[in-house]
C-alpha positions as CSV (number, residue, x, y, z in Angstrom):
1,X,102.4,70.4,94.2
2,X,99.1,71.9,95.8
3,X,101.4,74.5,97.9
4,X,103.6,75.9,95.1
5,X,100.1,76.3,92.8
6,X,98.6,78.2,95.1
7,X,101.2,80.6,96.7
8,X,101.0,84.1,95.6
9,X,97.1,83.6,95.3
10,X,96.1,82.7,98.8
11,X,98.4,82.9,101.7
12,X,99.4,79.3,102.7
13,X,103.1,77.6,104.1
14,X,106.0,77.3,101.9
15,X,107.2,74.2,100.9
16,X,110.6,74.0,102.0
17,X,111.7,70.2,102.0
18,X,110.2,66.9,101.2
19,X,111.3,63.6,102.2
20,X,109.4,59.9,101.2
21,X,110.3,56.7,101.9
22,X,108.2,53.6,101.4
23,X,106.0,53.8,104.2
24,X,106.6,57.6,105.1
25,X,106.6,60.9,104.3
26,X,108.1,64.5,105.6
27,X,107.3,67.5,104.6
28,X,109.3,70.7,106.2
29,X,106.9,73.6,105.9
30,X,107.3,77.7,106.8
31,X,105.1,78.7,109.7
32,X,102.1,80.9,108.9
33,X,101.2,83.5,111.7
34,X,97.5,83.6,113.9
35,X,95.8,81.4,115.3
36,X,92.9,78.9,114.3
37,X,89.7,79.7,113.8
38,X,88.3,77.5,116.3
39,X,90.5,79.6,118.9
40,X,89.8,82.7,117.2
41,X,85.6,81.3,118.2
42,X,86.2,80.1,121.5
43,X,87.2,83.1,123.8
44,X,89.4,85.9,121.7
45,X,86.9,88.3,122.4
46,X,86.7,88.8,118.6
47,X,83.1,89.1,117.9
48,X,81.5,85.9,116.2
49,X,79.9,87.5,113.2
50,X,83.6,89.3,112.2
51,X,84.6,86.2,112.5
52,X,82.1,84.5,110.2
53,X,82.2,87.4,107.6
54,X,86.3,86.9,107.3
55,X,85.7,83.3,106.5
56,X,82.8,83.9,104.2
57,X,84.9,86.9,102.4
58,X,87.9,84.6,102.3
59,X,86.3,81.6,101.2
60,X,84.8,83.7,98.3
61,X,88.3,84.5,97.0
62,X,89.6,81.2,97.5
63,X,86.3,80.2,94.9
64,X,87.5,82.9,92.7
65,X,90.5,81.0,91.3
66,X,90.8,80.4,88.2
67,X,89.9,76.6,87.1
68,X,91.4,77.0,83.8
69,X,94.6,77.1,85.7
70,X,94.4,74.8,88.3
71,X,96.1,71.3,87.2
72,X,94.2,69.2,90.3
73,X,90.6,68.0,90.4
74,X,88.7,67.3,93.6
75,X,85.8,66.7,92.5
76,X,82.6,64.3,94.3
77,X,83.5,61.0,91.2
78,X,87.2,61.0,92.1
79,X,86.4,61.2,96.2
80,X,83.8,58.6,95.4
81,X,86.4,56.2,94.1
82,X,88.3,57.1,97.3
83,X,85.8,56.6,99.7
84,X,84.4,52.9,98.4
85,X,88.3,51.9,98.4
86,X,88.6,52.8,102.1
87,X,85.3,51.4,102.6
88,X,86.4,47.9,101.3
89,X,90.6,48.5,103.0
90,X,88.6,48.6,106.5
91,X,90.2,52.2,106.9
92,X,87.0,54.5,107.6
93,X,87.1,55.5,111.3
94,X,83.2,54.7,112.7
95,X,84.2,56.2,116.3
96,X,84.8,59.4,114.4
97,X,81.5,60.1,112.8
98,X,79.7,63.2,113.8
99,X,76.7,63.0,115.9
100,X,74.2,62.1,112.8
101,X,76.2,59.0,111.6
102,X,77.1,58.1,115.1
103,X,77.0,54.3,115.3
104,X,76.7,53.9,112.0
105,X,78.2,50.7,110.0
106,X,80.3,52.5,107.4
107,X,78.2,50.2,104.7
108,X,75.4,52.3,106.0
109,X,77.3,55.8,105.5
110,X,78.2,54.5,101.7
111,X,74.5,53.5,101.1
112,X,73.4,57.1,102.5
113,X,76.0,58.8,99.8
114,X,75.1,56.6,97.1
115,X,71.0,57.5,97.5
116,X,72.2,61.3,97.5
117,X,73.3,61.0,94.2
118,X,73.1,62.7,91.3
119,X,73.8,65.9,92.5
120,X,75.0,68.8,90.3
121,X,78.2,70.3,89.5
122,X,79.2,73.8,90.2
123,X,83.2,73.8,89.4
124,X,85.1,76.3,91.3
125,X,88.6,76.0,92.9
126,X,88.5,74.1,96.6
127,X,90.4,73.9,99.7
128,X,89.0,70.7,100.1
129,X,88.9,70.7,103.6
130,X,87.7,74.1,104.8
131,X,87.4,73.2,108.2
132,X,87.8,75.8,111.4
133,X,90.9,74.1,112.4
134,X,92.3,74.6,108.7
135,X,92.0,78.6,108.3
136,X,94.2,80.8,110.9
137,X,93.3,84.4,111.5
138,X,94.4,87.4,113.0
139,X,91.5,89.4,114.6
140,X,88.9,89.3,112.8
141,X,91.2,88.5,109.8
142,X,91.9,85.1,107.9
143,X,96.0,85.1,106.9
144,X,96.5,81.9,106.3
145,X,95.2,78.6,105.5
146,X,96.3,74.8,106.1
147,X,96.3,71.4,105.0
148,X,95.5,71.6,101.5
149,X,95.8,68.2,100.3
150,X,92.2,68.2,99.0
151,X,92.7,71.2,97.4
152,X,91.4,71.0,93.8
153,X,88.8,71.7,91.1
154,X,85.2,70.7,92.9
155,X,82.0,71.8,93.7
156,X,81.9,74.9,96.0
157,X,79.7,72.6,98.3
158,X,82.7,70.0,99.2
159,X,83.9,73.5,101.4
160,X,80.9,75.3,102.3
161,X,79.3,71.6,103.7
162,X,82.3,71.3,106.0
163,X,82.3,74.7,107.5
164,X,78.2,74.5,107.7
165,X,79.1,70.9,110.0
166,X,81.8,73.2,112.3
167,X,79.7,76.6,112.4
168,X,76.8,74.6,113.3
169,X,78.4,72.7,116.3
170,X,78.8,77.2,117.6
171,X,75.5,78.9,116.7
172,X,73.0,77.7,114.2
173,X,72.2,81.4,113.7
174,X,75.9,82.0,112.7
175,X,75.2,79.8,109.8
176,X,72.7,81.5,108.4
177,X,74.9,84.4,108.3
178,X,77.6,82.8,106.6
179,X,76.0,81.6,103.9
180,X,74.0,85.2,103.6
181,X,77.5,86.8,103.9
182,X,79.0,84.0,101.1
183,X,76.1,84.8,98.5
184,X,73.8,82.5,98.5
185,X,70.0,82.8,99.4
186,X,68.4,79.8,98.6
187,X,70.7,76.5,100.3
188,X,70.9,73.1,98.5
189,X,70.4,70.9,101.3
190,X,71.1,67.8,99.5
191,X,74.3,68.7,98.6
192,X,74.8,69.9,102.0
193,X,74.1,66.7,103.1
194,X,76.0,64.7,100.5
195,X,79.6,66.2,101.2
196,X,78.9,66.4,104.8
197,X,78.2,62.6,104.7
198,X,81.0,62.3,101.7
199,X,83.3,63.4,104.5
200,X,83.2,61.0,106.7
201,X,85.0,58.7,104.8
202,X,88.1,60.4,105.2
């Protein structure tokens, strides 16, 4: 389970109790302290560019796990596979889109992923879905994050692409520092593009 793996690495809920039945699930989790970092944006008083340095600094250990050791892959194929089966269930969410896909078919989404491709490979350990609403801070401090079903050996992009999308919808100029602040001076827009896209299938 994603949770046990990664406590003791990164701070995250403990699992406490699962229950399944055919058609549902519960899971019984610890709480984690803070607050999300959408709130932690939107009128904490915390200065933006802490903010954005925590989440760069934190994302940066997060990518520092080791992939040797991490028994779950994430990666672009295996979400492909994913996304052309919700595609064809009916189950991808058009009203949901973000701005750019906005009245798009889904068909038209899929065809826009599939023209993307190839793209390359740069394995790291992922939350999968490093969104605002995902990572809780303190301050100016991340302590915890959420929602780690995703979680899993990928390309680095698959989480910088989804916190680009959020950042983006603040200050474009807060973008350009977190990538600065991650490490990386030269952006690959067309993966950028392709896990933003990739994204909206789920």
């Amino acid at each position: 389970m994603r949770l046990r793996w990664l406590a003791g690495r990164v701070p995250v809920p403990e699992a406490r109790h699962f229950v399944a039945s055919t058609h549902e699930a519960w899971l019984l989790m610890t709480e984690l302290p803070g607050r999300t970092a959408t709130q932690a944006f939107c009128g904490s008083g915390v200065d933006p560019l802490a903010i954005v340095d925590a989440l760069s600094d934190f994302l940066r250990r997060f990518h520092s796990l080791p992939t040797e050791a991490c028994p779950f892959k994430s990666d672009h194929h295996l979400r492909m596979i994913q996304a052309r089966e919700r595609l064809d269930a009916g189950l991808i969410d058009c009203d949901d889109f973000d701005d750019e896909h906005l009245g798009w078919p889904a068909g038209k989404v899929w065809a826009e992923l599939v023209g993307l491709l190839p793209i390359s490979f740069d394995a790291v350990v992922t939350h999968g879905d490093f969104s605002l609403d995902n990572v809780l801070m303190e301050g100016d401090k991340v302590v915890g994050v959420i929602d780690v079903a995703r979680m899993g050996v990928a390309d680095r992009y698959q989480d910088l692409a989804i916190l680009w999308r959020d950042i983006g919808k603040l200050d474009e100029t807060l973008r350009r520092r977190f990538f600065s602040h991650y490490g990386i001076a030269s952006l690959d827009e067309r993966k950028l593009r392709f896990h933003v896209t990739l994204d909206e299938c789920f």
